[in-house]
C-alpha positions as CSV (number, residue, x, y, z in Angstrom):
1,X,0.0,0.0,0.0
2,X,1.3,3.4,-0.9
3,X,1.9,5.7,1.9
4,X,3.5,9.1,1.2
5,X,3.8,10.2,4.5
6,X,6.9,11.4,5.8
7,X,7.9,11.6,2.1
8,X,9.4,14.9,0.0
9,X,8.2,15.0,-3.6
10,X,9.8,17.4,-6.4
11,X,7.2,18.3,-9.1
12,X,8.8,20.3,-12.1
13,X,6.1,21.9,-14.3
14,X,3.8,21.7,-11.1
15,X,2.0,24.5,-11.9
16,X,0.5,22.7,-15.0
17,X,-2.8,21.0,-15.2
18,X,-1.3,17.7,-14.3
19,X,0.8,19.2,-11.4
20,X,-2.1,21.0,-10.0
21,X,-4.5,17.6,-9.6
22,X,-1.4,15.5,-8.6
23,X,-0.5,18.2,-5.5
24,X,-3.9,18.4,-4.9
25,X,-4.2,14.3,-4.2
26,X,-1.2,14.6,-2.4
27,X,-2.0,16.8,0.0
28,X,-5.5,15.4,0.5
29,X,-4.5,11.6,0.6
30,X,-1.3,11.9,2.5
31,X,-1.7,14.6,5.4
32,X,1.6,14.3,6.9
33,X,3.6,14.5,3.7
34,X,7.4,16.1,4.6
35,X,7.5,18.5,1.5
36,X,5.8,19.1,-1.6
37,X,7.7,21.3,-4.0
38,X,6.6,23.2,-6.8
39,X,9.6,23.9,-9.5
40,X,8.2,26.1,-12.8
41,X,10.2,29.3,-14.4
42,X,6.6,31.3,-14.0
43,X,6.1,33.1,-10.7
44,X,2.8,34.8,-11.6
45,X,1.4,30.7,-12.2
46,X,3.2,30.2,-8.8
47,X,2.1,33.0,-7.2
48,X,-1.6,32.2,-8.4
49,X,-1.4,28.5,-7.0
50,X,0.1,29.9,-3.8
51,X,-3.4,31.3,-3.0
52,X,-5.0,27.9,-3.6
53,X,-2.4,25.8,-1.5
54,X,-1.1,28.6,0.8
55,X,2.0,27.4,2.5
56,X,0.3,28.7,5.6
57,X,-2.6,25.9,5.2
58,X,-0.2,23.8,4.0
59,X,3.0,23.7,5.6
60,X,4.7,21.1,2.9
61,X,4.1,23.0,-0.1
62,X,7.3,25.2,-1.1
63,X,7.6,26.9,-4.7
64,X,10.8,27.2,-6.1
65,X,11.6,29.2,-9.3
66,X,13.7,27.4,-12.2
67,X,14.1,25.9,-15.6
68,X,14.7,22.1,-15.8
69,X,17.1,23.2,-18.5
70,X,19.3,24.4,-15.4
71,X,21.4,21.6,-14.0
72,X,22.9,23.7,-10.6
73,X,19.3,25.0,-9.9
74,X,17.9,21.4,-10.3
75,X,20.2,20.1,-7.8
76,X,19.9,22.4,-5.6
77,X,16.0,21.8,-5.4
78,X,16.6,17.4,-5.2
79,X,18.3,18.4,-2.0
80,X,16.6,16.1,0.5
81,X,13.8,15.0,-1.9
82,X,12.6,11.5,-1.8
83,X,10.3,11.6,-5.4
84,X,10.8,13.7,-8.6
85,X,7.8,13.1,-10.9
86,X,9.0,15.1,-14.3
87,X,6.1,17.0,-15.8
88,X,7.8,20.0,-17.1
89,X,8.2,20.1,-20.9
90,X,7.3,22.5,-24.2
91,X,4.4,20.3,-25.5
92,X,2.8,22.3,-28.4
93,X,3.5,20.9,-31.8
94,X,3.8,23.8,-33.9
95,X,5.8,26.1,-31.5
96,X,8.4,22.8,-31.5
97,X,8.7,22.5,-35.1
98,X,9.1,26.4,-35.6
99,X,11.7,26.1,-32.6
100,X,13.3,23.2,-32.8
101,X,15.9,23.9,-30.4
102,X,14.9,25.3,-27.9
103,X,11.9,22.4,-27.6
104,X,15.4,19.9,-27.6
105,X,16.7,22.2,-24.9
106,X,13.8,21.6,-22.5
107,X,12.9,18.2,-23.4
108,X,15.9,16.3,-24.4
109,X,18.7,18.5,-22.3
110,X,16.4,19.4,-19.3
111,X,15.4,15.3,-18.9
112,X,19.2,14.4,-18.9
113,X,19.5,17.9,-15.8
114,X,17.0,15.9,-13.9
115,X,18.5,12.6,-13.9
116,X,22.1,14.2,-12.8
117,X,20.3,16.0,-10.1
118,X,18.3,12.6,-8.7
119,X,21.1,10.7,-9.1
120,X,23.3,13.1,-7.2
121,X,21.0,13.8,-4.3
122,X,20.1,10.0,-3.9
123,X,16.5,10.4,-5.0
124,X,14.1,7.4,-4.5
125,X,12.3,7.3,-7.2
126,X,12.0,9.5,-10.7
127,X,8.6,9.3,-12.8
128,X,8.8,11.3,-16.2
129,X,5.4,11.8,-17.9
130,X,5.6,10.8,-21.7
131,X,2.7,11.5,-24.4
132,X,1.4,9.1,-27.1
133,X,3.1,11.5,-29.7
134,X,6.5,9.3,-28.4
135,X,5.2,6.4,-30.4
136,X,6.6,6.5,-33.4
137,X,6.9,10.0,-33.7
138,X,6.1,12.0,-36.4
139,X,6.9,15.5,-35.4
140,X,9.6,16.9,-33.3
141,X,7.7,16.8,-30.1
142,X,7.3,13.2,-30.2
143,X,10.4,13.1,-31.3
144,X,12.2,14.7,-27.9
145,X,9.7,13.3,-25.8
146,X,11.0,9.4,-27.4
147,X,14.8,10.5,-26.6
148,X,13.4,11.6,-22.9
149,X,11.5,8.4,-22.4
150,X,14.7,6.5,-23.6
151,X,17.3,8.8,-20.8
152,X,15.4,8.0,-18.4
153,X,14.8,4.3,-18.7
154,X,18.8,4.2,-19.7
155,X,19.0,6.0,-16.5
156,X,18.9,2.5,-14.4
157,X,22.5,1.8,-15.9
158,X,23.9,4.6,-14.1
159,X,22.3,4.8,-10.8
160,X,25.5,1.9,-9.2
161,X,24.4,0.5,-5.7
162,X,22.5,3.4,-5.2
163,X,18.8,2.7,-4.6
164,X,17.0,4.6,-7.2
165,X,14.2,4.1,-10.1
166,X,13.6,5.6,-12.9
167,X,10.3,5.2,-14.9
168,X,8.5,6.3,-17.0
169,X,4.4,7.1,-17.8
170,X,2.4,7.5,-20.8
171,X,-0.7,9.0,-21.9
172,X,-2.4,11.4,-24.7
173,X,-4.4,14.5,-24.0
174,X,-6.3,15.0,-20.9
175,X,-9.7,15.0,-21.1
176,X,-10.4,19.2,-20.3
177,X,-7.1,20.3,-20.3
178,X,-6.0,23.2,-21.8
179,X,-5.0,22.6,-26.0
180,X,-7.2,20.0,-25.9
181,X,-10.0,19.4,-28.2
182,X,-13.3,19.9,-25.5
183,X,-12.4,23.3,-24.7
184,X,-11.5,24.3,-28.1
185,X,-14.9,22.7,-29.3
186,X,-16.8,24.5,-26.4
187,X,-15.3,27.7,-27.1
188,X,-15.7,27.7,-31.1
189,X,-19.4,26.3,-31.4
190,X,-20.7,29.5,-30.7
191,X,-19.7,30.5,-34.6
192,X,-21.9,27.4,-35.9
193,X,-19.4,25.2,-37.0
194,X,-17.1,23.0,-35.8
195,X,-13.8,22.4,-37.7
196,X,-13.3,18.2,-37.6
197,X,-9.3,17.3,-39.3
198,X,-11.0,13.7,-39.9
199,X,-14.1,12.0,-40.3
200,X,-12.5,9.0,-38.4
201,X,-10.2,10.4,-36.3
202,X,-9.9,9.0,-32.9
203,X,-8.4,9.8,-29.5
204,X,-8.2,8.1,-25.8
205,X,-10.1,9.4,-23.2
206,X,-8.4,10.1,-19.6
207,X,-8.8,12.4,-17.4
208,X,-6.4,14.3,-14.8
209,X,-7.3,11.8,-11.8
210,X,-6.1,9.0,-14.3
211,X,-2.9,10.5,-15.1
212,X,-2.3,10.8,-11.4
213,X,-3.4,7.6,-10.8
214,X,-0.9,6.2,-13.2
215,X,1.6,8.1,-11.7
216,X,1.0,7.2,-8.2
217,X,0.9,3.2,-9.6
218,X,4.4,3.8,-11.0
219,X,5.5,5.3,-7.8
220,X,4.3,2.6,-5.5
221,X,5.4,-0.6,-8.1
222,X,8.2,0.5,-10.2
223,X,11.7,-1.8,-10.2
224,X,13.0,0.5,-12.8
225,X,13.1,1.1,-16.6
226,X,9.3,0.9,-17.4
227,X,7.2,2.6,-19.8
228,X,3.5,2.6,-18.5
229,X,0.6,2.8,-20.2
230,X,-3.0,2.5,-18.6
231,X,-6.1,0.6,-20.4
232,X,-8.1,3.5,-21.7
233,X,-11.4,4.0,-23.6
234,X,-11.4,5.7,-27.1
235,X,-13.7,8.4,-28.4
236,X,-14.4,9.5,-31.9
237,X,-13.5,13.4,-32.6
238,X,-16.7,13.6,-34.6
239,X,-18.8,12.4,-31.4
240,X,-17.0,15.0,-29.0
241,X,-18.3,17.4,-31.7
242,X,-22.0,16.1,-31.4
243,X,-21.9,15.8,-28.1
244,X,-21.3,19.6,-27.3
245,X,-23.0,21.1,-30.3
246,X,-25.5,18.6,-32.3
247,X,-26.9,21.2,-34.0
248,X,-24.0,22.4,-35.5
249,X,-21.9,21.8,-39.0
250,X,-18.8,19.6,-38.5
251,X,-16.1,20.9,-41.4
252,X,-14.2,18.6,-42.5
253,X,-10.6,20.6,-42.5
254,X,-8.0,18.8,-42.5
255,X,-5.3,16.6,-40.5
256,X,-2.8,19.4,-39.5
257,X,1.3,18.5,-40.2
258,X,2.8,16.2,-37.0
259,X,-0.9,15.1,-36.3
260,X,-1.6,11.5,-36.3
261,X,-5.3,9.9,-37.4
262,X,-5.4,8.0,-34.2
263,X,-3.1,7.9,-31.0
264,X,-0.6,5.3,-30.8
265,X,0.8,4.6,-27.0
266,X,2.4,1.1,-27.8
267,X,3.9,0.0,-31.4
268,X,4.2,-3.7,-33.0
269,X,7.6,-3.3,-32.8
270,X,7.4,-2.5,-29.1
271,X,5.4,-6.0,-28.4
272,X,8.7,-8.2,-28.1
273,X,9.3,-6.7,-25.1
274,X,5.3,-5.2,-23.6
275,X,3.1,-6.8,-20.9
276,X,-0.4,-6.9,-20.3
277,X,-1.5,-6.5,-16.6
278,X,-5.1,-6.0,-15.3
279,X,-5.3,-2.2,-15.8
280,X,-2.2,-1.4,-17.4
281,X,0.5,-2.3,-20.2
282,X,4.5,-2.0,-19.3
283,X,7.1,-1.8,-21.8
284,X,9.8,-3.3,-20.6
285,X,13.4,-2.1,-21.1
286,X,16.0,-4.1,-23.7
287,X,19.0,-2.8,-22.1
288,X,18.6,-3.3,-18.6
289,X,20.5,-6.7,-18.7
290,X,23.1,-5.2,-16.9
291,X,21.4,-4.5,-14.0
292,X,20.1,-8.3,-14.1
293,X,17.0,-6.9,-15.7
294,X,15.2,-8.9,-18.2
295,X,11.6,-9.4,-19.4
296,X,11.1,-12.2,-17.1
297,X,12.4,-10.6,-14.3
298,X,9.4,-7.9,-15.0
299,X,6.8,-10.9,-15.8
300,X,7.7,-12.3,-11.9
301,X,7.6,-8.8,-10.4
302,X,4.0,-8.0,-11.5
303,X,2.4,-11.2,-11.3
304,X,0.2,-9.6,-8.7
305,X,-1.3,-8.0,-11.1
306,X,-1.5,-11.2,-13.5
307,X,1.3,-10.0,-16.0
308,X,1.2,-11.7,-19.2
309,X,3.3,-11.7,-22.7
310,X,1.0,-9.6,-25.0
311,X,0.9,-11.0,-28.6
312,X,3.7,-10.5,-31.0
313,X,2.5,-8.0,-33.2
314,X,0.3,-6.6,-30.8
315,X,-0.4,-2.6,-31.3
316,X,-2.2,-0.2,-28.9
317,X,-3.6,2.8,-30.9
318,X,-7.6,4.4,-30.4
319,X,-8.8,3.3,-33.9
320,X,-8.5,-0.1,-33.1
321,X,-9.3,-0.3,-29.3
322,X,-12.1,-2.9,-27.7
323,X,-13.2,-0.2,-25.6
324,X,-15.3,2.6,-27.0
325,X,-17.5,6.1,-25.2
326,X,-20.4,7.6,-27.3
327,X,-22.1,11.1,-27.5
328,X,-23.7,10.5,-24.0
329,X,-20.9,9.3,-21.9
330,X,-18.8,12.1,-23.6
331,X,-21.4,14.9,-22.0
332,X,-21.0,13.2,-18.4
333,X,-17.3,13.2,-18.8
334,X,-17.5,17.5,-19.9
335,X,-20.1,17.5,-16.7
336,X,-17.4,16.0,-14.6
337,X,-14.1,17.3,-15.7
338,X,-14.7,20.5,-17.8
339,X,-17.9,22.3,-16.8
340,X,-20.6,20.6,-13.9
341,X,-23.1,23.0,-15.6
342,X,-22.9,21.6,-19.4
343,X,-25.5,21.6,-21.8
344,X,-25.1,20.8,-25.1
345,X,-25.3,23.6,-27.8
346,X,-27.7,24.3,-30.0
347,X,-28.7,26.6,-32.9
348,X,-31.4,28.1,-31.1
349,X,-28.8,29.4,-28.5
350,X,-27.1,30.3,-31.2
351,X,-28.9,32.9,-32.7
């Protein structure tokens, strides 16, 4: 059983949507948590979640100022922390492929900072948050986000005798959060329309709580070097259209460069090395031998959770899932996660 107690936990980008939700569990799960710390180069976004978790409420909570592209600053805040969980990174597509570098900078070169720092201040445990846009990248995103994933699970070969785990978590776009395709639907169907790239595009649905469920299961059961992915139900774009304006036209425009038809979280060539557990897939690591790390040694440590070879071949993407949400379950999900007053839109309201 997890307990957090006692425990001091680093969160970089913790002023995010994911970093706000995973705090907020934190604090309300484990009450005598040691320290919670906040790291983000933004002081207004710290300053604004400073009212909401008020270090005078809650004694844990500290908010340091920093880039994860700066290595002293980063080891200066591991000092005496027990958990890093890694959300910080520059996640829009087209602001990466118009600035390359600077995306490699934070992604790529600020990963590798927070592995020196762990390692260097003997942290526990290290969970980095990938995106589906790893899997077989097509944009530059994905593409620094695959060389993060593959730092940190390359990370185990350099921890020695010291008791650390690196691991890492995957998922696609939070159901709600900001760039993602409910509020951007909510906020355009007032002009009538509602732009759809594809007819059959597809996308999983998870919301924030999942993500920092999934976290917290890597936390508690990680040996090192995973990849984890969580069972997750798809949704068709042109649903979440109908479900928050029915009455309005869906214009076809498009898939946009770097954008994929459907998400892709594990690839064929990844099932050599993937298990299936009851809620969850792992990708294990191929270079872990030397830590006397193999496939089986990751089939025996999650038989708990009845860990099984997945096919060969085997592919997880949300146009070819078993598990599926429709127009109604869509508007409980907005009720839930975006806006408790909801109603879908109609041309009446409108005009």
């Amino acid at each position: 059983m997890l307990n957090l107690n006692g425990k001091s936990i680093l969160v970089t980008g913790g002023t995010g949507s994911f970093g706000k939700e995973f705090i907020a569990t934190i604090l309300a799960r484990f009450p005598d948590v040691k320290k919670v710390v906040v790291y983000s180069r933004d002081e207004l976004k710290q300053y604004e979640m400073s009212q909401r978790f008020s270090p005078s409420v809650y004694p844990a909570m500290r908010y340091f100022i920093g880039d994860v592209r700066d290595r002293e600053r980063l080891i200066q805040a591991c000092e005496g922390i027990d958990i890093v969980v890694h959300a910080a990174a520059l996640k829009q597509v087209p602001a990466a492929e118009y600035n390359p570098t600077e995306c490699i900078k934070t992604n790529v070169n600020g990963s590798q900072n927070i592995i020196k720092a762990a390692i260097a201040n003997n942290v526990q445990s290290v969970v980095a948050l990938s995106t589906d846009k790893a899997a077989a990248p097509v944009n530059l995103y994905g593409a620094t986000k695959l060389c993060s994933d593959k730092l940190f699970v390359a990370a185990n070969n350099m921890r020695g005798d010291r008791d650390v785990r690196f691991s890492v978590v995957r998922y696609g776009n939070v159901a709600g959060s900001r760039g993602s395709v409910i509020p951007f639907f909510m906020n355009k169907r007032k002009e009538g329309f509602l732009p759809i790239t594809h007819q059959d595009m597809t996308r999983f649905n998870i919301s924030l709580e999942g993500g920092v469920a999934l976290v917290l299961f890597a936390i508690e059961n990680a040996i090192g070097g995973e990849i984890f992915v969580s069972k997750l139900p798809s949704y068709k774009i042109g649903d979440v259209a109908t479900a928050i304006a029915p009455a309005c036209e869906q214009r076809i425009v498009g898939i946009r460069p770097g954008e994929k038809l459907h998400e892709e979280m594990i690839t064929q060539a990844d099932s050599f090395n993937t298990l299936e557990l009851d809620e969850h897939y792992i990708i294990c690591p191929t270079n872990l031998q030397y830590q006397g790390l193999t496939k089986d040694h990751y089939l025996a440590q999650y038989q708990a959770f009845h860990a099984k070879s997945v096919p060969i071949g085997f592919s997880y993407n949300s146009g070819e899932n078993d598990q599926w949400i429709g127009v109604e379950e869509i508007r409980e999900i907005i009720k839930e996660h975006v806006d408790a007053d909801f109603q879908p839109y109609s041309l009446v309201e409108a005009a």
